[in-house]
PDB file of N, CA, C and O in Angstrom:
ATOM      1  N   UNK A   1      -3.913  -3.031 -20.775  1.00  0.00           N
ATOM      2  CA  UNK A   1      -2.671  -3.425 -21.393  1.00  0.00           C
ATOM      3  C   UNK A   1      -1.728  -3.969 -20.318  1.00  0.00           C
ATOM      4  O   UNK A   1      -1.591  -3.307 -19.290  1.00  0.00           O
ATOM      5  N   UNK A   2      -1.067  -5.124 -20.473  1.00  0.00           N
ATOM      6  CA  UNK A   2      -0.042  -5.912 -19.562  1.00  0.00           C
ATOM      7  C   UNK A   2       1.066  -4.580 -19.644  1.00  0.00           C
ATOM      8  O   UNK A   2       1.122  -3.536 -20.295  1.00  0.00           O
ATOM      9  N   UNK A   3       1.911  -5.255 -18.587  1.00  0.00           N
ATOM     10  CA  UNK A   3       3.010  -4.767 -18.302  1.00  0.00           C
ATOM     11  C   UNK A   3       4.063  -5.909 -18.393  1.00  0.00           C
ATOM     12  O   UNK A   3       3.688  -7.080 -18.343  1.00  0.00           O
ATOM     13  N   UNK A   4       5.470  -5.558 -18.537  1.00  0.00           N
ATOM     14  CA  UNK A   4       6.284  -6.553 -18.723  1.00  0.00           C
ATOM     15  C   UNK A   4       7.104  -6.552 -17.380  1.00  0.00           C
ATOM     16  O   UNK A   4       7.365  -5.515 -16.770  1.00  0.00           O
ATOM     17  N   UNK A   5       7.519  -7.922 -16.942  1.00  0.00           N
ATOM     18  CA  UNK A   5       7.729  -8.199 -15.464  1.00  0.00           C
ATOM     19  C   UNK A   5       9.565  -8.090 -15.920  1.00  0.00           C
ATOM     20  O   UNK A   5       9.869  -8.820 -16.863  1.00  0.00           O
ATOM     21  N   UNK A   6      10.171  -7.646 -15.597  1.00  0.00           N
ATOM     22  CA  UNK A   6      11.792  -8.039 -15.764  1.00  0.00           C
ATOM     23  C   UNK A   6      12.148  -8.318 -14.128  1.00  0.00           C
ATOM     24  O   UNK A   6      11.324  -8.139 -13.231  1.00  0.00           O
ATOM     25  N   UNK A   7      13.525  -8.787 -13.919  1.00  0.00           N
ATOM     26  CA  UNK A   7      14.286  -8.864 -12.342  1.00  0.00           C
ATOM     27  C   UNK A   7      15.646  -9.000 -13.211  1.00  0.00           C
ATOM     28  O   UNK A   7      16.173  -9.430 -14.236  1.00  0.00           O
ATOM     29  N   UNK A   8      15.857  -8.024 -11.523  1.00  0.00           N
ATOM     30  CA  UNK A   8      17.389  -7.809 -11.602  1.00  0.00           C
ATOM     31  C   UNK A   8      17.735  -8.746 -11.144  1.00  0.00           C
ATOM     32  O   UNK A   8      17.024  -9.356 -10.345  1.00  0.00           O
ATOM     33  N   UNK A   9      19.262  -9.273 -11.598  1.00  0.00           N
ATOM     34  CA  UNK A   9      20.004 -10.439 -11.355  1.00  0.00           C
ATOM     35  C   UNK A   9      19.498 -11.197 -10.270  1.00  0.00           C
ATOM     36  O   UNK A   9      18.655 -12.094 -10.278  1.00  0.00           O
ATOM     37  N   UNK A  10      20.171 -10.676  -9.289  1.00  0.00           N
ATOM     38  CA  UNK A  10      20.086 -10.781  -7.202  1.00  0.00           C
ATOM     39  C   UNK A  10      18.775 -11.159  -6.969  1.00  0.00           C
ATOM     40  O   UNK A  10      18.540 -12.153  -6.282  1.00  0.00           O
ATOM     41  N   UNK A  11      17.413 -10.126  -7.723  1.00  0.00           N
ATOM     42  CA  UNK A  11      16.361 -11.009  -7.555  1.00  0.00           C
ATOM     43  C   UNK A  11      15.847 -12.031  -8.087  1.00  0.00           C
ATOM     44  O   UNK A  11      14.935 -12.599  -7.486  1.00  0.00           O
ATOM     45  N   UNK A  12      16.183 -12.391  -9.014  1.00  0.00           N
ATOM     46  CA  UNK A  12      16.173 -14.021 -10.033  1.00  0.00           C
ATOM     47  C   UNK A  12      16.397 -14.772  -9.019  1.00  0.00           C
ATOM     48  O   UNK A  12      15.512 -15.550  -8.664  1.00  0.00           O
ATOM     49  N   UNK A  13      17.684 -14.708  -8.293  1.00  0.00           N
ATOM     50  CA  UNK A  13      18.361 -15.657  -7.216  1.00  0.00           C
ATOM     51  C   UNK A  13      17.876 -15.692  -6.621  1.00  0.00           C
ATOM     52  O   UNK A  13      17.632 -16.784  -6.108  1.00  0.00           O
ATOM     53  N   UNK A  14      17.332 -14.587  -6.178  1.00  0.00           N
ATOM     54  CA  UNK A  14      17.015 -14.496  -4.344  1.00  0.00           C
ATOM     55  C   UNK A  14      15.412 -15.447  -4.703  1.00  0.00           C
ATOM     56  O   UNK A  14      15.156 -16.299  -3.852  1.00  0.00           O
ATOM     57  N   UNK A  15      14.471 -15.331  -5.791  1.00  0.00           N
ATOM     58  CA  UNK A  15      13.315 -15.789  -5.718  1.00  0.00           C
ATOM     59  C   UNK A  15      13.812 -17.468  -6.377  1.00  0.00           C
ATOM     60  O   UNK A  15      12.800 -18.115  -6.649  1.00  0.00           O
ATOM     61  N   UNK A  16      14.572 -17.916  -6.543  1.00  0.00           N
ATOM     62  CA  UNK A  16      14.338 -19.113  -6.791  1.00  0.00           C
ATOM     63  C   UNK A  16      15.311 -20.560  -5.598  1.00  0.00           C
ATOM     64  O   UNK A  16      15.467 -21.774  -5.736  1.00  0.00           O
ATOM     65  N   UNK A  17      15.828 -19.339  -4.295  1.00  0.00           N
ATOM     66  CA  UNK A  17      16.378 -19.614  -3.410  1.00  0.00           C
ATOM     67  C   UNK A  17      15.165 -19.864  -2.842  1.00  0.00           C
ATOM     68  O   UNK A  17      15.339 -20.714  -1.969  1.00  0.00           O
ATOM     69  N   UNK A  18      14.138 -19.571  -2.903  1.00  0.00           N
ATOM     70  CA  UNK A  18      12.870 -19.438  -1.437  1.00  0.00           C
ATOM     71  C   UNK A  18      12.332 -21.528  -2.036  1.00  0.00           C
ATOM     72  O   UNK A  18      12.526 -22.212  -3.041  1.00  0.00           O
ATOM     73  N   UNK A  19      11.689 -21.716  -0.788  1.00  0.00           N
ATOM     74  CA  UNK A  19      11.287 -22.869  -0.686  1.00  0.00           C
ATOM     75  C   UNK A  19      10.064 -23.142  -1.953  1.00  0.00           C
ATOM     76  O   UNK A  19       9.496 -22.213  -2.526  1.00  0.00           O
ATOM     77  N   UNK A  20       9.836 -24.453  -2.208  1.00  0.00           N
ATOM     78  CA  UNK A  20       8.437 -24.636  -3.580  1.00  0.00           C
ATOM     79  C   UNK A  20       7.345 -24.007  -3.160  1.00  0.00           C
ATOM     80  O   UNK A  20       6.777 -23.297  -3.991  1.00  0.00           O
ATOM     81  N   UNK A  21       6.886 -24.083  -2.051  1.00  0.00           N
ATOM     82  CA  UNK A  21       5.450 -23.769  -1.250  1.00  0.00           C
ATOM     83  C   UNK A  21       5.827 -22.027  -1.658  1.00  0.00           C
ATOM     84  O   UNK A  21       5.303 -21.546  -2.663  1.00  0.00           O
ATOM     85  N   UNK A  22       6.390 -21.516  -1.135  1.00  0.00           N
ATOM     86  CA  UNK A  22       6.602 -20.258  -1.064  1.00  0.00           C
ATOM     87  C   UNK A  22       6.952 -19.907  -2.568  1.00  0.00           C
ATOM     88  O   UNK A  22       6.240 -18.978  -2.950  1.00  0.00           O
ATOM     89  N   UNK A  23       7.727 -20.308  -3.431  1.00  0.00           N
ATOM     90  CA  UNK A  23       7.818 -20.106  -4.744  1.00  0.00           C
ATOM     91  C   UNK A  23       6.867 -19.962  -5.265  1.00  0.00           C
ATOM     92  O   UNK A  23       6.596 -18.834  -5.676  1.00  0.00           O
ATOM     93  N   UNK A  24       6.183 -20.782  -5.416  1.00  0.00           N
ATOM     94  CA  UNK A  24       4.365 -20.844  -5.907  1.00  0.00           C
ATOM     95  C   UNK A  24       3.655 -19.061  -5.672  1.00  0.00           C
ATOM     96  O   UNK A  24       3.242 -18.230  -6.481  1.00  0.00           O
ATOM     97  N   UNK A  25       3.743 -19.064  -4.706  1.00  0.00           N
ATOM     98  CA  UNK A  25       2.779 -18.002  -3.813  1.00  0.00           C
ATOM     99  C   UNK A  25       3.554 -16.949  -4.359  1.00  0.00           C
ATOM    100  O   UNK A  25       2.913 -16.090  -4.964  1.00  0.00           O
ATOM    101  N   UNK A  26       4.838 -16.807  -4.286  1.00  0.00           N
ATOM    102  CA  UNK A  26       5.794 -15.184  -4.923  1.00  0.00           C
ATOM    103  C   UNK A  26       5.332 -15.196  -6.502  1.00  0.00           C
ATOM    104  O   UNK A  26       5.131 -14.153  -7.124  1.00  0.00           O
ATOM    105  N   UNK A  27       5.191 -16.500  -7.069  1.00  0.00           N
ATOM    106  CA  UNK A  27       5.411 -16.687  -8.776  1.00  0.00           C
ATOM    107  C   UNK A  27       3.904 -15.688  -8.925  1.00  0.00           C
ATOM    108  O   UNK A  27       3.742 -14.529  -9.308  1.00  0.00           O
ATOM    109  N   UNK A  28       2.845 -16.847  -8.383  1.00  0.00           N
ATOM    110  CA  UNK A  28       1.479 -16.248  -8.381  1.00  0.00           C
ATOM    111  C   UNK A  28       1.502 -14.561  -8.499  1.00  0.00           C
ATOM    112  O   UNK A  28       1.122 -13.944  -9.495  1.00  0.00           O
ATOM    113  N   UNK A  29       1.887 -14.121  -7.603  1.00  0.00           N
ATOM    114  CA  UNK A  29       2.032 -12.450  -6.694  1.00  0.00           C
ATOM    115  C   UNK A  29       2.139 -11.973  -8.383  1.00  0.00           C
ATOM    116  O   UNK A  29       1.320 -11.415  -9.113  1.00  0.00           O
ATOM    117  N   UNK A  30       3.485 -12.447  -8.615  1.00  0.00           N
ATOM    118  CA  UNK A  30       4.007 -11.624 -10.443  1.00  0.00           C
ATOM    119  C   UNK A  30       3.869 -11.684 -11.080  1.00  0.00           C
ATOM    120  O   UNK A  30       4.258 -10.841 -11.888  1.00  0.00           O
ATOM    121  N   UNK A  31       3.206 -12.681 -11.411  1.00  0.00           N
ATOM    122  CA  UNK A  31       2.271 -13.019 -12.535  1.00  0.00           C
ATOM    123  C   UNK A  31       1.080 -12.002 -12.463  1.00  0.00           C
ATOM    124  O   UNK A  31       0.410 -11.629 -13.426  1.00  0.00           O
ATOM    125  N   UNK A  32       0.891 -11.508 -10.786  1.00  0.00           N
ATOM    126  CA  UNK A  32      -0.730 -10.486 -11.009  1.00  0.00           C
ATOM    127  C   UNK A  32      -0.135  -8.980 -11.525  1.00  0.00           C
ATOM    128  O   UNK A  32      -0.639  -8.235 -12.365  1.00  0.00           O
ATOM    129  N   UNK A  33       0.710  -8.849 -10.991  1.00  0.00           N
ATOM    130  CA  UNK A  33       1.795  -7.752 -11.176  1.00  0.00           C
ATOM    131  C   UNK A  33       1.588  -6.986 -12.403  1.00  0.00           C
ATOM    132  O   UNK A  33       1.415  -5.773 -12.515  1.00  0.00           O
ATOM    133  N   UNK A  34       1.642  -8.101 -13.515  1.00  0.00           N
ATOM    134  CA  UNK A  34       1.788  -7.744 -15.222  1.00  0.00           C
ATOM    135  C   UNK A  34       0.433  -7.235 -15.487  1.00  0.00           C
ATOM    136  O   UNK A  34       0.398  -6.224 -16.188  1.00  0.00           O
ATOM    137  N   UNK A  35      -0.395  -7.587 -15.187  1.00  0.00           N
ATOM    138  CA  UNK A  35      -2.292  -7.242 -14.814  1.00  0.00           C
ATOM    139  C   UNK A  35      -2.622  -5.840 -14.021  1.00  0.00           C
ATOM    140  O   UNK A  35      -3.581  -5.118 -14.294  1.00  0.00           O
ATOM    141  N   UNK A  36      -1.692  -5.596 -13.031  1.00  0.00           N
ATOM    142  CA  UNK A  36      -1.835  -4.590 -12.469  1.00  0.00           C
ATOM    143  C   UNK A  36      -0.778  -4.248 -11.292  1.00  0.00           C
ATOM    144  O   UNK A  36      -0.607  -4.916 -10.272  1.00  0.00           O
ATOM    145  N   UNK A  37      -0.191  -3.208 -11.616  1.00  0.00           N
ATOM    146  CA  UNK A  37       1.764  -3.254 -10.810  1.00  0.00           C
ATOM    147  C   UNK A  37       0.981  -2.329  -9.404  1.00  0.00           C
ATOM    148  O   UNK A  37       1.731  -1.743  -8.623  1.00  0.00           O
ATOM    149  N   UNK A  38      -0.373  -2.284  -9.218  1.00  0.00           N
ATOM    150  CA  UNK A  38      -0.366  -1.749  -8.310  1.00  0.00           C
ATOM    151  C   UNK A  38      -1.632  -2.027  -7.519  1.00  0.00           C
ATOM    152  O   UNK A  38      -2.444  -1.147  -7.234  1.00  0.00           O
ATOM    153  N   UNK A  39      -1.767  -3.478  -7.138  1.00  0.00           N
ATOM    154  CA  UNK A  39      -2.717  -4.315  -6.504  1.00  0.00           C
ATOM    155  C   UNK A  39      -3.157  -3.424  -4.841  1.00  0.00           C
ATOM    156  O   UNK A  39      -2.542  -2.482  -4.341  1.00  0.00           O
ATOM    157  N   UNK A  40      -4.226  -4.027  -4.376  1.00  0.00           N
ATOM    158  CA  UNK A  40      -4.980  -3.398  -3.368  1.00  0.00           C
ATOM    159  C   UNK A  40      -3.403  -4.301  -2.779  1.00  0.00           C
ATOM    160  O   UNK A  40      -2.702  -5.186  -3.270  1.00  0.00           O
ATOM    161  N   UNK A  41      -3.376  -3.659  -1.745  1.00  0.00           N
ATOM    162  CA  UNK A  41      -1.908  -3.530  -0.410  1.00  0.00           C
ATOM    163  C   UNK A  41      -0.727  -3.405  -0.500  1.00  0.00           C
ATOM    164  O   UNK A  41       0.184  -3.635   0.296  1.00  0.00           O
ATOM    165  N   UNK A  42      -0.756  -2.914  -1.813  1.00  0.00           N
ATOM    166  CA  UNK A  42       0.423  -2.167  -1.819  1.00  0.00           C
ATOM    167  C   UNK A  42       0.901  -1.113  -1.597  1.00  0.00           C
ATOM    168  O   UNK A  42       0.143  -0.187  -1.884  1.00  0.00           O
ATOM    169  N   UNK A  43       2.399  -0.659  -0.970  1.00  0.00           N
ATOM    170  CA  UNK A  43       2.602   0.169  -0.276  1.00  0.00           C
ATOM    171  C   UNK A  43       3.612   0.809  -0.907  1.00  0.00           C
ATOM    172  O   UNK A  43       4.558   0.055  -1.137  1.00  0.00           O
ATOM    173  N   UNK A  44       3.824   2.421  -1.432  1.00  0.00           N
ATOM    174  CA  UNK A  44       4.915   2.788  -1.938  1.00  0.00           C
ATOM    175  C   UNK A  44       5.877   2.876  -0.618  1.00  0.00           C
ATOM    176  O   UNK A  44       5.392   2.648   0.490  1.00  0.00           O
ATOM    177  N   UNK A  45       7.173   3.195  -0.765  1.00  0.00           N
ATOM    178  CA  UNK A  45       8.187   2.775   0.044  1.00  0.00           C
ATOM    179  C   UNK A  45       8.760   4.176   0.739  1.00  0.00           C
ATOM    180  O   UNK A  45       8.172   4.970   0.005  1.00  0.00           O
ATOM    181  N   UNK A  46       9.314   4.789   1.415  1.00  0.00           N
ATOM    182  CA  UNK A  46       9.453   6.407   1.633  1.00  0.00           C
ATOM    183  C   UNK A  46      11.008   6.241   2.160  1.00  0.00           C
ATOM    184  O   UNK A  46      11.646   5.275   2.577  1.00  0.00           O
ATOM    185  N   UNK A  47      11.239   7.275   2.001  1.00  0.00           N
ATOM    186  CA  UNK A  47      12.507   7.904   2.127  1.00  0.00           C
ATOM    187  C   UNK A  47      13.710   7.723   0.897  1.00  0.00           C
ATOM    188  O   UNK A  47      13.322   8.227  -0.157  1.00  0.00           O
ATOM    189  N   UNK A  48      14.920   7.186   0.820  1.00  0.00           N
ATOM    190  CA  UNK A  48      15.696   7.642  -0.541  1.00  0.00           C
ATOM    191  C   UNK A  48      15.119   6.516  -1.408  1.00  0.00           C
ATOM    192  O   UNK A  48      15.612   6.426  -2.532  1.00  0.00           O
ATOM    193  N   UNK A  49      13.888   5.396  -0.985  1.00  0.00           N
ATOM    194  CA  UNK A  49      13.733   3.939  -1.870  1.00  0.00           C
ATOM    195  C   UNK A  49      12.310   4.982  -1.994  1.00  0.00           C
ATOM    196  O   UNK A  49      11.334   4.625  -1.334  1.00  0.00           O
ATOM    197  N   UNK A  50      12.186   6.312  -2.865  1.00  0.00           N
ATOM    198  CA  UNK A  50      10.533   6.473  -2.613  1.00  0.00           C
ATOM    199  C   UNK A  50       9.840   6.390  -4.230  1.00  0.00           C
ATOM    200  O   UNK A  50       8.660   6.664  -4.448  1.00  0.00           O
ATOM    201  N   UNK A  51      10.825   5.955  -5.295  1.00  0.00           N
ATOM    202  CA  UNK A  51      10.809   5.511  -6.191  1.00  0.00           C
ATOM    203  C   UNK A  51       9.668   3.949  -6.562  1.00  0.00           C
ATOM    204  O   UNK A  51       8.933   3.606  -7.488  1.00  0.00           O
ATOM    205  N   UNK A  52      10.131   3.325  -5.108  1.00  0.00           N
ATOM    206  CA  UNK A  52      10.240   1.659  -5.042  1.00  0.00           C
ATOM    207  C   UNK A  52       8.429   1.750  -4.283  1.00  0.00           C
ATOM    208  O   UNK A  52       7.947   2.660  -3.609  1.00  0.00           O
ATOM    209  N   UNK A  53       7.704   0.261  -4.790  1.00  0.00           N
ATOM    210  CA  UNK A  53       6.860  -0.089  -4.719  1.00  0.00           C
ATOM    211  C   UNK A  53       6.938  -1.642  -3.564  1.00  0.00           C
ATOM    212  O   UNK A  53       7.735  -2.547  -3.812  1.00  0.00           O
ATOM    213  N   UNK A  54       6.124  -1.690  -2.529  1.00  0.00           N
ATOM    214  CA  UNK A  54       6.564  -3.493  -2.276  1.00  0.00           C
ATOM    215  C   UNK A  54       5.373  -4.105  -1.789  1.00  0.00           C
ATOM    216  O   UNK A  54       4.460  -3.501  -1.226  1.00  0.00           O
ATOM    217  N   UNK A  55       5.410  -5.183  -2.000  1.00  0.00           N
ATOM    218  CA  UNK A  55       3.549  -6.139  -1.755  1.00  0.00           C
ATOM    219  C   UNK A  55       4.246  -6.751  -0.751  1.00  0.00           C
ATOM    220  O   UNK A  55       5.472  -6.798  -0.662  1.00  0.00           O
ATOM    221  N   UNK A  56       3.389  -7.255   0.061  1.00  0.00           N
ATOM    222  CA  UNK A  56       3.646  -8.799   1.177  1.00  0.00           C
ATOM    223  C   UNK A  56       2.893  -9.997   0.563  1.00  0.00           C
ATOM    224  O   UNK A  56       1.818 -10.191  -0.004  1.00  0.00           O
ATOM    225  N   UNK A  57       4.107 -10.796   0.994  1.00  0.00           N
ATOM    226  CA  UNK A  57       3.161 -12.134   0.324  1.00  0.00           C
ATOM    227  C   UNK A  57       3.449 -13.268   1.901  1.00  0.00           C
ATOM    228  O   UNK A  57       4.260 -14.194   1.878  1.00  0.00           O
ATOM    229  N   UNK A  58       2.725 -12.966   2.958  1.00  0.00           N
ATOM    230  CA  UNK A  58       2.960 -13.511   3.943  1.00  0.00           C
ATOM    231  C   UNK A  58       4.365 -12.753   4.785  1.00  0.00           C
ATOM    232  O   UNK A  58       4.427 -11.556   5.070  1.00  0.00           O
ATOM    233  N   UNK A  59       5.164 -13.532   5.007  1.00  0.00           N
ATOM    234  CA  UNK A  59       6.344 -12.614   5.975  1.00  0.00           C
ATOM    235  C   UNK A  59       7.316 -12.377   4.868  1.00  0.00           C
ATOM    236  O   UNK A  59       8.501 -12.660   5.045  1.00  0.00           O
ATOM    237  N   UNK A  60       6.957 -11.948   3.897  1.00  0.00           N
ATOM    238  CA  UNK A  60       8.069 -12.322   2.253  1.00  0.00           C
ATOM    239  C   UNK A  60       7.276 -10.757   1.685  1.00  0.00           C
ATOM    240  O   UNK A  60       6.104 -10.381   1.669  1.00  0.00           O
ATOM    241  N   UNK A  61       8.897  -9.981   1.155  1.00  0.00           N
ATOM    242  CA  UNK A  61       8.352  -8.944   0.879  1.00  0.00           C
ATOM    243  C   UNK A  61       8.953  -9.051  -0.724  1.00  0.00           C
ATOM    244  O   UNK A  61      10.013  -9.665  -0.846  1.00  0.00           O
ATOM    245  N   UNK A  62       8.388  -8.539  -1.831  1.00  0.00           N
ATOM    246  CA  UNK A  62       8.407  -8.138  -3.385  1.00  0.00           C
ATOM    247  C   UNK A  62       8.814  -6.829  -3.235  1.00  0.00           C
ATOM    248  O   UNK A  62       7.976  -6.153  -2.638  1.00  0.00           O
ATOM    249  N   UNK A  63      10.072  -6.080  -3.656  1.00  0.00           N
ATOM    250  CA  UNK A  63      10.507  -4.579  -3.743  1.00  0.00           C
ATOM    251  C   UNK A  63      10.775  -4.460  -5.430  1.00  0.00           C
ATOM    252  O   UNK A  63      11.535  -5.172  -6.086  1.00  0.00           O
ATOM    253  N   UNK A  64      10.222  -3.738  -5.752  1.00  0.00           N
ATOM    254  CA  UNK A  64       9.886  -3.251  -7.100  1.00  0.00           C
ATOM    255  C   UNK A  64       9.808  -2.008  -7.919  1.00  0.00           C
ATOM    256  O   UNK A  64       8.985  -1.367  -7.265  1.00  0.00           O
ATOM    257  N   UNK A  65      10.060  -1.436  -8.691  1.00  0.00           N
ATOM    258  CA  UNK A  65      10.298  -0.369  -9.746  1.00  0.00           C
ATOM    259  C   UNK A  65       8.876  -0.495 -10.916  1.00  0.00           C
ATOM    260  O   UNK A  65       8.510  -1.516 -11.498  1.00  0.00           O
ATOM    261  N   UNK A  66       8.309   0.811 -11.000  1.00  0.00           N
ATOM    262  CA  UNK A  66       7.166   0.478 -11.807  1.00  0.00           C
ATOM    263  C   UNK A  66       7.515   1.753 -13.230  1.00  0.00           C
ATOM    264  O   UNK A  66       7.135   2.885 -12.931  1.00  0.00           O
ATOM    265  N   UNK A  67       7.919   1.675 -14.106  1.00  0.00           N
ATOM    266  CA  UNK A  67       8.018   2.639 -15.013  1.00  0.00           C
ATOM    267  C   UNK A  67       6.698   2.619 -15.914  1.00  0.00           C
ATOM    268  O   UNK A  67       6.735   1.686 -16.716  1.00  0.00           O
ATOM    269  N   UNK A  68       5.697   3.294 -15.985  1.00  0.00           N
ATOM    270  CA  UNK A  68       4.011   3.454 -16.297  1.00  0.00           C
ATOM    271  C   UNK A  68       4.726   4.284 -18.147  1.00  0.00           C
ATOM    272  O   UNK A  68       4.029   4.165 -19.154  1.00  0.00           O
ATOM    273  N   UNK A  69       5.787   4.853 -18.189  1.00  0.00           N
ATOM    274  CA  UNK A  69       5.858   5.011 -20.094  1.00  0.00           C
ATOM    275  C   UNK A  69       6.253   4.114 -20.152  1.00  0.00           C
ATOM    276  O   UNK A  69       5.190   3.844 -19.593  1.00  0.00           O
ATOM    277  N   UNK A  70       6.985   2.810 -20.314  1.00  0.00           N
ATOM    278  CA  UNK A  70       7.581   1.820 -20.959  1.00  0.00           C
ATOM    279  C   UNK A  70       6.532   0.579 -20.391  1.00  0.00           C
ATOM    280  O   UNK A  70       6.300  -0.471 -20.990  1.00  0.00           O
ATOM    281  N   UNK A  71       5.991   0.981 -19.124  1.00  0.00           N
ATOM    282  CA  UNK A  71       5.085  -0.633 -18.950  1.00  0.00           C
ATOM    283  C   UNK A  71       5.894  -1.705 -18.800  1.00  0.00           C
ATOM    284  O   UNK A  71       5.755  -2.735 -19.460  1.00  0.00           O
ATOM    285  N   UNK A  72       7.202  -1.444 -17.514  1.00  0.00           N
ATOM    286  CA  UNK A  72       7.713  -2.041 -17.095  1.00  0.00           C
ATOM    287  C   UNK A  72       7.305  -2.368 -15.277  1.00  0.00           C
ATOM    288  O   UNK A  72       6.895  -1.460 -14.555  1.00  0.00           O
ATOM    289  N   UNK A  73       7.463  -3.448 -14.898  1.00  0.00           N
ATOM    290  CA  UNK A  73       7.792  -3.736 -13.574  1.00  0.00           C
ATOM    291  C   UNK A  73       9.550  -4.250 -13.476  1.00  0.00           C
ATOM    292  O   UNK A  73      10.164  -4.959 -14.274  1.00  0.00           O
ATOM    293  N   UNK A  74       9.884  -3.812 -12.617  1.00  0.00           N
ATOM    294  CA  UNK A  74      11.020  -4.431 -12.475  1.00  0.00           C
ATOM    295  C   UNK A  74      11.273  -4.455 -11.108  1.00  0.00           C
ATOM    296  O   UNK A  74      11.376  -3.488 -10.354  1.00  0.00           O
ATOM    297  N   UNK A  75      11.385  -5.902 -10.792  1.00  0.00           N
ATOM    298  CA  UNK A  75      11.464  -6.379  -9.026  1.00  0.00           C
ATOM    299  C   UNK A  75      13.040  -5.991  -9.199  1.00  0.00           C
ATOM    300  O   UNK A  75      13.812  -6.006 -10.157  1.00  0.00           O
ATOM    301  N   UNK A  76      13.161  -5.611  -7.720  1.00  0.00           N
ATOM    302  CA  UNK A  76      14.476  -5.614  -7.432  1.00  0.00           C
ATOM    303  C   UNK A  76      14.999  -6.170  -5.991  1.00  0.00           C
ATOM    304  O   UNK A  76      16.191  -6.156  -5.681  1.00  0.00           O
ATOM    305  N   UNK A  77      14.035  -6.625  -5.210  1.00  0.00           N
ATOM    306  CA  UNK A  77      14.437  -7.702  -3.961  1.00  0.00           C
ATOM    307  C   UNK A  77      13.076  -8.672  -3.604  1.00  0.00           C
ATOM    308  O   UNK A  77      11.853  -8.542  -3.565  1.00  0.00           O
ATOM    309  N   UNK A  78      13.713  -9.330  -3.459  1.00  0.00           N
ATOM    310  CA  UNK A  78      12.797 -10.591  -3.016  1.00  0.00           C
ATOM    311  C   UNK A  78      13.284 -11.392  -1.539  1.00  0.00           C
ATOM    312  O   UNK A  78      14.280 -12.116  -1.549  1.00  0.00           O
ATOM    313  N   UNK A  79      12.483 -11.182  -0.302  1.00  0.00           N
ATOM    314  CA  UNK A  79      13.315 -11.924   0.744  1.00  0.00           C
ATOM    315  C   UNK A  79      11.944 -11.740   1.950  1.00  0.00           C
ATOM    316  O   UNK A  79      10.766 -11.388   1.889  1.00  0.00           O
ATOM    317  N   UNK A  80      12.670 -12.096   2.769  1.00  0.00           N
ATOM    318  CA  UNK A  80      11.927 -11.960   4.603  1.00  0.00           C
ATOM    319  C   UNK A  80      11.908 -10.662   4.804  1.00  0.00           C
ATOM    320  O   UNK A  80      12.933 -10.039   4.527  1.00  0.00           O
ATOM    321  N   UNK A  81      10.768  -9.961   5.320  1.00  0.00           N
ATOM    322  CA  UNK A  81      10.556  -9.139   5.449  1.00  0.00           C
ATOM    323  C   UNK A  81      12.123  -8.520   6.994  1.00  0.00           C
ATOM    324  O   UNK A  81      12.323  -7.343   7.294  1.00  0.00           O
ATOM    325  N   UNK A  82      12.552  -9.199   7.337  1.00  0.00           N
ATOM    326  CA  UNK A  82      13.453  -8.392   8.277  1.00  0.00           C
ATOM    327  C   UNK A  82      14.854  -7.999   7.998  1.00  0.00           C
ATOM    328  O   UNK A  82      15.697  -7.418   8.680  1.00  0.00           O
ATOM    329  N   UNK A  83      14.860  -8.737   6.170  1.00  0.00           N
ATOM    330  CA  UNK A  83      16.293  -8.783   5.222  1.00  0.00           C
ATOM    331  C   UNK A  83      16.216  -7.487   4.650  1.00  0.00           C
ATOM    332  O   UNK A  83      16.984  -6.550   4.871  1.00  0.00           O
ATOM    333  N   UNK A  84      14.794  -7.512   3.563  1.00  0.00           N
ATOM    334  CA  UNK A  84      14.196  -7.019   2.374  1.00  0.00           C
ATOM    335  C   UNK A  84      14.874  -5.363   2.010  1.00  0.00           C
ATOM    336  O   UNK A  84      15.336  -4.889   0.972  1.00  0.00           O
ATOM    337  N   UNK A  85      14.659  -4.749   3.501  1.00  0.00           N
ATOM    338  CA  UNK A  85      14.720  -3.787   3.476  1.00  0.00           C
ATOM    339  C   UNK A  85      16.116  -2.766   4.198  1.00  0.00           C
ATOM    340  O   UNK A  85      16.094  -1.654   4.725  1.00  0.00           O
ATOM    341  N   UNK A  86      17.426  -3.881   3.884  1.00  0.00           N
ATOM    342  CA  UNK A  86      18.601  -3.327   3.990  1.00  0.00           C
ATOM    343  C   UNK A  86      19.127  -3.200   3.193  1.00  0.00           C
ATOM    344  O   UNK A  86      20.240  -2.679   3.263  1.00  0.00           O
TER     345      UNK A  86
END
């Protein structure tokens, strides 16, 4: 059974700020997401974000919320991995 992909505001923006080449490659990533919110390299996140889920898609990190009763994903940052995680 799919899952439904939502984004918070900031990440709508932040993913349609990134370049076409790179758009492509993030779109791809979430589109697999809905198939399975918890693909081989993904890494849950630790400390007060230990809720949060995030993939790499090259130097570009996906930070994400997975609710498994409702069969939601919900991204909540999209950026360079040296932004992503402030």
């Amino acid at each position: 059974m799919r899952y439904t992909v939502i984004f918070k505001d900031s990440a709508r923006k932040e993913l349609y700020a990134l370049p076409d080449k790179l758009l492509m490659r993030v779109s791809s990533a979430l589109d697999k997401l809905s198939q399975n919110p918890r693909p081989a390299g993904v890494k849950k996140m630790k400390g007060k974000n230990e809720h949060l889920w995030r993939i790499r898609i090259g130097d570009y990190r996906v930070v994400y919320a997975v609710k498994d009763a409702i069969r939601i994903v919900n991204i909540r940052r999209i950026g360079h991995r040296r932004e992503v995680y402030d």
